[in-house]
C-alpha positions as CSV (number, residue, x, y, z in Angstrom):
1,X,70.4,-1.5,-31.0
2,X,71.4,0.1,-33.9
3,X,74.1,2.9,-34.4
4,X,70.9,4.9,-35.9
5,X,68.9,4.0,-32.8
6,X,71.3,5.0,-30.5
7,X,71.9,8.3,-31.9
8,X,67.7,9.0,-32.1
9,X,68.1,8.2,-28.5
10,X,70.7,10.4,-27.4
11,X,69.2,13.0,-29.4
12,X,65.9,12.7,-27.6
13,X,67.3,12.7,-24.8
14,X,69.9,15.9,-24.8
15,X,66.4,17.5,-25.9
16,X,64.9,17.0,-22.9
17,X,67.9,17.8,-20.9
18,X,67.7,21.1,-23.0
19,X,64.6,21.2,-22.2
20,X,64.4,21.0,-18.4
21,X,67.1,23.0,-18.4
22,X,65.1,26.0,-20.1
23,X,62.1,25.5,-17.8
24,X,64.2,26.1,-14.7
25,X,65.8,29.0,-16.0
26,X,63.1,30.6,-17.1
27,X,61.2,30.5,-13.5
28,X,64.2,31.2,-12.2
29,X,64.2,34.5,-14.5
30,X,60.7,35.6,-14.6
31,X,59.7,38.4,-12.9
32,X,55.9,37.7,-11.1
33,X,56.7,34.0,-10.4
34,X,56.9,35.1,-6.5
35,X,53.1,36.8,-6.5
36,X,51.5,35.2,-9.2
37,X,48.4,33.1,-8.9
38,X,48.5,29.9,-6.9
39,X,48.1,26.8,-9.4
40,X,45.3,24.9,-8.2
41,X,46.2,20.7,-8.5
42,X,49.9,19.9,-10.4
43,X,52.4,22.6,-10.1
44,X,54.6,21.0,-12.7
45,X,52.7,20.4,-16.0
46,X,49.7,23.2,-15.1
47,X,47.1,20.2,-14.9
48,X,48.4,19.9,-19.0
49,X,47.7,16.5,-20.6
50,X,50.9,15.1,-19.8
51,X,52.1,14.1,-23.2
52,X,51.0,17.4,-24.9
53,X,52.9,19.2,-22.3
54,X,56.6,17.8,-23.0
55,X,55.4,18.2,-26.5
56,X,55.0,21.7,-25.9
57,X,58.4,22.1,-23.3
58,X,60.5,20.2,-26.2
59,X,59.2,22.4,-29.0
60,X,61.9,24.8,-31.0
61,X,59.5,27.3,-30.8
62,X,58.8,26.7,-26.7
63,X,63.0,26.7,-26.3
64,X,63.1,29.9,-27.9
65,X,60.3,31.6,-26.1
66,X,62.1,30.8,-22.5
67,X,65.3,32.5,-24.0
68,X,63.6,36.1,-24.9
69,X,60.3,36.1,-23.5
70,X,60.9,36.7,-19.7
71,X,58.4,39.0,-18.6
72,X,54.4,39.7,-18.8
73,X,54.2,42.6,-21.6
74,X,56.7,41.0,-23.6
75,X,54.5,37.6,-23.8
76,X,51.4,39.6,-25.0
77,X,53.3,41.4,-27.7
78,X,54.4,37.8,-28.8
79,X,50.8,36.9,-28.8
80,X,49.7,39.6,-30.3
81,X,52.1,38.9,-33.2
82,X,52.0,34.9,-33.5
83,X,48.9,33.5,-32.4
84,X,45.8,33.7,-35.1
85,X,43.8,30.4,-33.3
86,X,43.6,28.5,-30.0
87,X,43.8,24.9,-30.8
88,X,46.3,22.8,-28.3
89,X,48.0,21.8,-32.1
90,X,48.9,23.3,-35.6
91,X,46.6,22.5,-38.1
92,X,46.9,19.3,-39.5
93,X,48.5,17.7,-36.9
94,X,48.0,15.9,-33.5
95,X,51.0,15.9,-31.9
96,X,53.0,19.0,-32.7
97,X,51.7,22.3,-30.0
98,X,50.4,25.6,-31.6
99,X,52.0,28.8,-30.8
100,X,49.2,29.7,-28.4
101,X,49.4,27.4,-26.3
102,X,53.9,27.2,-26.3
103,X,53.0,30.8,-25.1
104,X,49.7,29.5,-22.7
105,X,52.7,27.4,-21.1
106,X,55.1,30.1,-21.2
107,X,53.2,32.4,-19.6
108,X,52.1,29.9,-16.6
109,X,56.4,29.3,-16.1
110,X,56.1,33.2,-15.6
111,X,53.5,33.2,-12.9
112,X,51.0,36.0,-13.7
113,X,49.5,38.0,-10.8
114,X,45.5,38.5,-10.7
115,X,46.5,41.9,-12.3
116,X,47.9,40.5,-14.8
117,X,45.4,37.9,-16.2
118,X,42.4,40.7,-15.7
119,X,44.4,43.1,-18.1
120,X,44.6,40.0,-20.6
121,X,40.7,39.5,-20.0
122,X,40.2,42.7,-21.3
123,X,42.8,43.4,-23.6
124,X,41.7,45.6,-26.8
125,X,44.5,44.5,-29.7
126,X,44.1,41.0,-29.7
127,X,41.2,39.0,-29.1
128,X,43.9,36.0,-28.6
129,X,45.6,37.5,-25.8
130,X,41.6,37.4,-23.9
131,X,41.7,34.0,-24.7
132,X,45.1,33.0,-23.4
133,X,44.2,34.9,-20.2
134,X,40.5,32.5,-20.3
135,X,43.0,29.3,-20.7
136,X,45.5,30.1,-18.0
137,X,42.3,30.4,-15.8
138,X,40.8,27.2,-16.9
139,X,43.7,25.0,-16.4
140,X,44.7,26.6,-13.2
141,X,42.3,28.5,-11.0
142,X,41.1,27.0,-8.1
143,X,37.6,26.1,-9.5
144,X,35.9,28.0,-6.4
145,X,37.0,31.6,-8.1
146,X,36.3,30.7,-11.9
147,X,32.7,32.8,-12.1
148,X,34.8,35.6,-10.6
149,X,36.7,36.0,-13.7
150,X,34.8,34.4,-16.3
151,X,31.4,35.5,-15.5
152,X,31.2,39.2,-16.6
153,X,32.0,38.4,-20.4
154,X,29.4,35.1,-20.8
155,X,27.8,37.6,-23.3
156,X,31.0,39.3,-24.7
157,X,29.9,39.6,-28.1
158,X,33.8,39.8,-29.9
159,X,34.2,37.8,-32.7
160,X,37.4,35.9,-33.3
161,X,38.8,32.2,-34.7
162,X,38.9,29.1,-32.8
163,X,40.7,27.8,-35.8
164,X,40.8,28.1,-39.4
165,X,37.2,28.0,-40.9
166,X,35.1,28.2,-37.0
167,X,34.6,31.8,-35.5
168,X,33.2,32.3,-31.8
169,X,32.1,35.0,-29.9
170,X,34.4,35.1,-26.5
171,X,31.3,34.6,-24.9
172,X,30.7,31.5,-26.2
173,X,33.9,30.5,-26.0
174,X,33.9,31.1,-22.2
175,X,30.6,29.3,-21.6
176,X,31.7,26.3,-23.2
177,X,35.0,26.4,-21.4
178,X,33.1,26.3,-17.9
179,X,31.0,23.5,-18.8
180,X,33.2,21.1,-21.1
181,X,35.8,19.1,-20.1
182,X,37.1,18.2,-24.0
183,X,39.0,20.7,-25.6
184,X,39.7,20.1,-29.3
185,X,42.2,17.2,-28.7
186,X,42.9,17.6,-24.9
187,X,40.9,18.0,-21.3
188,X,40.4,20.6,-19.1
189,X,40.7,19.7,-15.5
190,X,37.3,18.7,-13.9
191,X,35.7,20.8,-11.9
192,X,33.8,19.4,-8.3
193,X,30.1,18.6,-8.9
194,X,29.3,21.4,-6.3
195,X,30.8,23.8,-7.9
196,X,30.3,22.7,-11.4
197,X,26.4,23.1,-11.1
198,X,26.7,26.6,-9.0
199,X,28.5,27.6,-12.1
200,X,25.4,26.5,-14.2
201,X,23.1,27.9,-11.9
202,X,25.2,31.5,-12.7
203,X,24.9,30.7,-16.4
204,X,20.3,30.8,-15.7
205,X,21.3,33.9,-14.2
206,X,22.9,35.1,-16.4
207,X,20.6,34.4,-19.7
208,X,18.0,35.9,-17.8
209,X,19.9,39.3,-17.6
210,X,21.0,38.8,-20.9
211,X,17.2,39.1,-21.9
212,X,16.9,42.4,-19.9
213,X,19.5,43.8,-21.8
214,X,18.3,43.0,-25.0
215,X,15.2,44.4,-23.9
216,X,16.5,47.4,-23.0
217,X,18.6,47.9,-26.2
218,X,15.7,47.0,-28.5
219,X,13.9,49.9,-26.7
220,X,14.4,53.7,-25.9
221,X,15.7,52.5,-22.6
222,X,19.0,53.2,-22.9
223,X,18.0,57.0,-23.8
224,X,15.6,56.9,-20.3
225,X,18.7,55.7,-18.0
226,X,20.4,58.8,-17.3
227,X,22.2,60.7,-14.4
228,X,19.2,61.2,-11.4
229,X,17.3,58.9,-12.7
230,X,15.5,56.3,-10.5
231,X,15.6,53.1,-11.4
232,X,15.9,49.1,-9.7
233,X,18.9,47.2,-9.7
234,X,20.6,43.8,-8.6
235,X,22.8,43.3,-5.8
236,X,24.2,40.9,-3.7
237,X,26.6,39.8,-1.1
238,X,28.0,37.4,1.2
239,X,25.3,38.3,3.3
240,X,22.3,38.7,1.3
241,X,20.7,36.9,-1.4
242,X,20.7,38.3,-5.2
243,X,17.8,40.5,-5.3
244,X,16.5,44.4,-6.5
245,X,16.6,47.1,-4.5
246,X,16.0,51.4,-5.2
247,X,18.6,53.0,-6.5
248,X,19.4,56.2,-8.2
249,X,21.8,56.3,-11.5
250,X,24.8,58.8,-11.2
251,X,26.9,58.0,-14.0
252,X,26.6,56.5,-17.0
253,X,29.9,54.4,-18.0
254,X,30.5,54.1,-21.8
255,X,31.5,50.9,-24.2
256,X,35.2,51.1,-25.0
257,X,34.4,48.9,-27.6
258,X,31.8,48.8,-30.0
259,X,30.9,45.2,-29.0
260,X,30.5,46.9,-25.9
261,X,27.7,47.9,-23.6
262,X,27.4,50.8,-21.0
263,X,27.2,50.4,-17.4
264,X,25.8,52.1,-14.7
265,X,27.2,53.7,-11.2
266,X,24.3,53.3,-8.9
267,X,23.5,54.5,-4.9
268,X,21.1,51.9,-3.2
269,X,18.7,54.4,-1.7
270,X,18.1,51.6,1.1
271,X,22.1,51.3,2.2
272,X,23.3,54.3,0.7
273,X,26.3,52.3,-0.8
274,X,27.4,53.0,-4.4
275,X,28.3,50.1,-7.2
276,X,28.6,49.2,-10.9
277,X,25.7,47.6,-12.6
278,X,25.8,46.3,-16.2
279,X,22.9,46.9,-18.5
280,X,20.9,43.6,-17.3
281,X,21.0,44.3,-14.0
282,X,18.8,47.5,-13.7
283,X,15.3,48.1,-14.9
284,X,12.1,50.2,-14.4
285,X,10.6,47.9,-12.0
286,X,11.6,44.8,-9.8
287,X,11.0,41.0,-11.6
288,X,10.5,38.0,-10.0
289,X,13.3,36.1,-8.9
290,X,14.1,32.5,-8.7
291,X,15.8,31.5,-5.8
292,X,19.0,30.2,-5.6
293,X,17.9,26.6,-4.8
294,X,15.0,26.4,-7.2
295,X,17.5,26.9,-10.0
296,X,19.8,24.4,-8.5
297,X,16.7,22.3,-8.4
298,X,16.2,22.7,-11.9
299,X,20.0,22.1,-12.5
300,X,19.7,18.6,-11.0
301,X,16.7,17.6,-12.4
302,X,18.7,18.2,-15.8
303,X,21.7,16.5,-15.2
304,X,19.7,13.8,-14.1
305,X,18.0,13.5,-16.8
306,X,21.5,13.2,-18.7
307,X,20.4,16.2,-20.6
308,X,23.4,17.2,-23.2
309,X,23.6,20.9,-22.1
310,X,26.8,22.7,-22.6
311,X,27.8,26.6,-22.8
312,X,24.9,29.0,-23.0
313,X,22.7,26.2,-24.5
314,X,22.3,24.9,-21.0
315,X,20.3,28.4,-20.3
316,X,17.5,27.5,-23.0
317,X,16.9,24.6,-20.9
318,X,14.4,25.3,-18.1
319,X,11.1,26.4,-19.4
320,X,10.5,28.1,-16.2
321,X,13.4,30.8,-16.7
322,X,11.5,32.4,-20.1
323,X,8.2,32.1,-17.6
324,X,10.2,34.5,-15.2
325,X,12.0,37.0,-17.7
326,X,8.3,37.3,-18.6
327,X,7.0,38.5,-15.5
């Protein structure tokens, strides 16, 4: 081997010496690693494509970042200030890691708590710190609690850049996280079949409230739902199936945002409980239903058919659901 060679070689290798090393100190020095979300699957590379991870861990920029980025608010300010896409890779290349996702790794060596990731969800500087939040999710959640999180902003209408030249809305960009596997160069981890059509039997559900609230907003609804008002609204539970029951408004909550929509603080006149409804979830008068396992039905009739649905495009699928907004 060659003196050149050799040194290449050594070089490589105090690298990833350097690197290890930087790893362990900074779990050792961050300060939620103790309560943060379990990592569902590998604990060591965040289910990461193997390859792009010790790209990532041997990155200047990734070195750095375990040095002076020790703690949750000062990895969103760094967001905030360095990351203007998502892509796995700069631009232009295929093998060296963006600065989102050096930070997306940083930030799973930290260990955020539930807290945490839900503040990032919903974070009003950046729309890249939301999206950081979406991929720590994605690549580590147990797949049983994705909806949970990613469900309320299916819809979220704020605009943002994937990557030079291709905006999304984050609601698109969430969609298509829960229902692709390829993500611009690398893969998600799979999600179990069971819980992978559940997810797309949430995503009917949810372009069918999605209709509801267009409705409403193209109308004088929104002018008609006020405090004393009575009205129908969704609800569900471990218990009992998703269906509408009588309830009186009490307060109206307002959009922070102006991508925003109001919500609604409702009292089930049947239970007497009290909960938060968005804008799709309460109307004039009760519409029919599907059940649960006639859109799961639907789900596997389409998957059987190898139908290419992915994102909110797997919604406009079944003719049935526009049959049932209609009602």
């Amino acid at each position: 081997m060659s003196r050149s060679a050799l040194n290449r070689n050594s070089n490589a290798k105090t690298q990833q010496a350097l690197a290890n090393a930087s790893l362990v100190s900074s779990v050792y020095n961050s300060s939620s690693t103790k309560n943060g979300l379990p990592v569902f699957g590998n604990a060591e590379t965040f289910n990461i494509n193997a390859m792009l991870y010790k790209n990532i861990t041997q990155s200047g920029y990734f070195l750095k970042l375990c040095e002076k980025v020790n703690d949750f608010q000062t990895a969103v300010d760094e967001i905030y200030y360095k990351v203007s896409h998502v892509m796995p890779f700069t631009p232009g290349s295929a093998r060296d890691p963006s600065s989102a996702f050096c930070l997306l790794v940083r930030l799973l060596t930290i260990r955020l708590t539930s807290k945490q990731v839900k503040t990032m969800l919903s974070h009003l500087d950046s729309p890249y710190i939301r999206c950081l939040g979406f991929l720590y999710l994605r690549f580590t959640l147990d797949p049983a609690g994705m909806w949970e999180y990613f469900g309320p902003y299916i819809y979220d209408t704020e605009e943002f850049d994937l990557r030079p030249g291709k905006s999304s809305t984050m609601g698109e960009y969430c969609s298509d996280m829960l229902t692709r596997m390829e993500y611009y160069g690398t893969i998600f981890p799979r999600l179990p079949v069971k819980t992978a059509r559940g997810i797309k039997v949430r995503l009917l559900r949810a372009a069918e409230e999605e209709a509801r609230a267009q409705r409403h907003l193209s109308s004088n609804d929104l002018e008609v739902f006020k405090s004393g008002v009575k009205a129908y609204a969704l609800y569900e539970d471990d218990e009992n199936p998703l269906q509408w029951y009588e309830c009186v408004v009490d307060e109206i909550v307002p959009p922070k945002e102006e991508w925003d929509r109001p919500s609604y603080v409702v009292t089930f006149l049947e239970y007497g409980n009290t909960e938060t409804v968005t804008l799709g979830m309460i109307d004039f008068k009760p519409s029919t239903l599907e059940t649960d396992e006639e859109l799961t039905a639907k789900v596997v009739a389409i998957d059987r058919k190898g139908v290419e649905a992915t994102g909110r495009d797997y919604a406009r699928v079944p003719l049935g659901l526009k049959k049932s907004l209609a009602s």
